[in-house]
C-alpha positions as CSV (number, residue, x, y, z in Angstrom):
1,X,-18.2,-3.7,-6.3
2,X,-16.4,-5.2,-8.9
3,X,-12.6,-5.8,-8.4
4,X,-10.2,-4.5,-11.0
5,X,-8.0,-6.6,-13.0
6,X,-4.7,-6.2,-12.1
7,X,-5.1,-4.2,-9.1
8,X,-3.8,-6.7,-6.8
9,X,-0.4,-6.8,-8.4
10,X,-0.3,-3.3,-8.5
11,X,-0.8,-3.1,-4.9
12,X,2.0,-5.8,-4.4
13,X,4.1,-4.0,-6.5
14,X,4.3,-0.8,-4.4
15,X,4.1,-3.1,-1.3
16,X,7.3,-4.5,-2.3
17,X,9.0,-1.9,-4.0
18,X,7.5,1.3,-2.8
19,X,10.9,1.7,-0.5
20,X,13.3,2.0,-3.7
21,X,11.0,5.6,-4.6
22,X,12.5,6.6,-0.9
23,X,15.7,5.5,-2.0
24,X,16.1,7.6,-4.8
25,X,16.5,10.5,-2.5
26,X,19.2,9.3,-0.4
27,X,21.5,10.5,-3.2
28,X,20.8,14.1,-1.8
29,X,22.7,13.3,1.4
30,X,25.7,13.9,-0.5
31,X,26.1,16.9,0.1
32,X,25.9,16.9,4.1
33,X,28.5,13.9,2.8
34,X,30.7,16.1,1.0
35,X,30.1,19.2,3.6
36,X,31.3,17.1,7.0
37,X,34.7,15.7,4.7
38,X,35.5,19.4,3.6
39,X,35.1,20.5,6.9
40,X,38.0,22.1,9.5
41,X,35.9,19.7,11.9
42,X,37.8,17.5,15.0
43,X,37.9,13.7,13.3
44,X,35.6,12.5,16.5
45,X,32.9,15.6,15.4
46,X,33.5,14.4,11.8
47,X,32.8,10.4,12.5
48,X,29.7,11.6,14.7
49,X,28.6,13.7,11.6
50,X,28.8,10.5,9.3
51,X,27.0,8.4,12.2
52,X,23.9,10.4,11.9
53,X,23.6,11.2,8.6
54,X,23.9,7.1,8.2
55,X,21.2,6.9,11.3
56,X,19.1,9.0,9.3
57,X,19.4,7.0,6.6
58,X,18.3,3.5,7.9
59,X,16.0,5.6,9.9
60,X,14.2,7.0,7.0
61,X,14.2,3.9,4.5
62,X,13.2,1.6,7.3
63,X,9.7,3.5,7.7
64,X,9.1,2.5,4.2
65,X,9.2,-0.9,4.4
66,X,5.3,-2.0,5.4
67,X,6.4,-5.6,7.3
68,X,8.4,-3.0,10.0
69,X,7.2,0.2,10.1
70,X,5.9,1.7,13.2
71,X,3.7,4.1,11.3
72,X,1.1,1.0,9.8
73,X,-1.8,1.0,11.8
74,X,-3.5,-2.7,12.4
75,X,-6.9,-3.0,14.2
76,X,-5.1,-4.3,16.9
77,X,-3.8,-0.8,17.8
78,X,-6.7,1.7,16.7
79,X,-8.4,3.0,19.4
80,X,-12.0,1.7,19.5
81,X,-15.2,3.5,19.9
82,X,-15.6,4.7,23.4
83,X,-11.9,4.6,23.5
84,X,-10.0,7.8,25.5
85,X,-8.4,8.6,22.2
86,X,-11.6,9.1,21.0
């Protein structure tokens, strides 16, 4: 099989970049943002509120970053033939 010009750099492209398309949609936590400061909430319930949505946060962009993320299978780690998984 031939290999296709330019493929390579597209691959690296979304390899390095891929995480800022996750990014984009962090702007929507805004609103559980806005919803927690307009709240009648205890200022401990309200700092807990803000510690998870920011959990979330890291939480979610981290699994887009290939170098760290838990959900990239290597050979290593896939079951083999004759494996229990199997």
């Amino acid at each position: 099989m031939t290999p296709v010009p330019g493929a390579a750099a597209a691959e690296s492209f979304w390899a390095r970049y891929g995480w800022l398309l996750a990014a984009v949609w962090i702007v929507f936590l805004l609103f559980p943002i806005l919803s927690i400061a307009e709240s009648s909430l205890p200022v401990p319930m309200r700092v807990l509120g803000y510690c998870l949505l920011a959990a979330f946060a890291a939480v979610y962009l981290w699994g887009f970053f290939p170098s760290v993320s838990p959900w990239e299978s290597t050979s290593a780690a896939m079951p083999g033939p004759g494996s229990p998984l199997d």
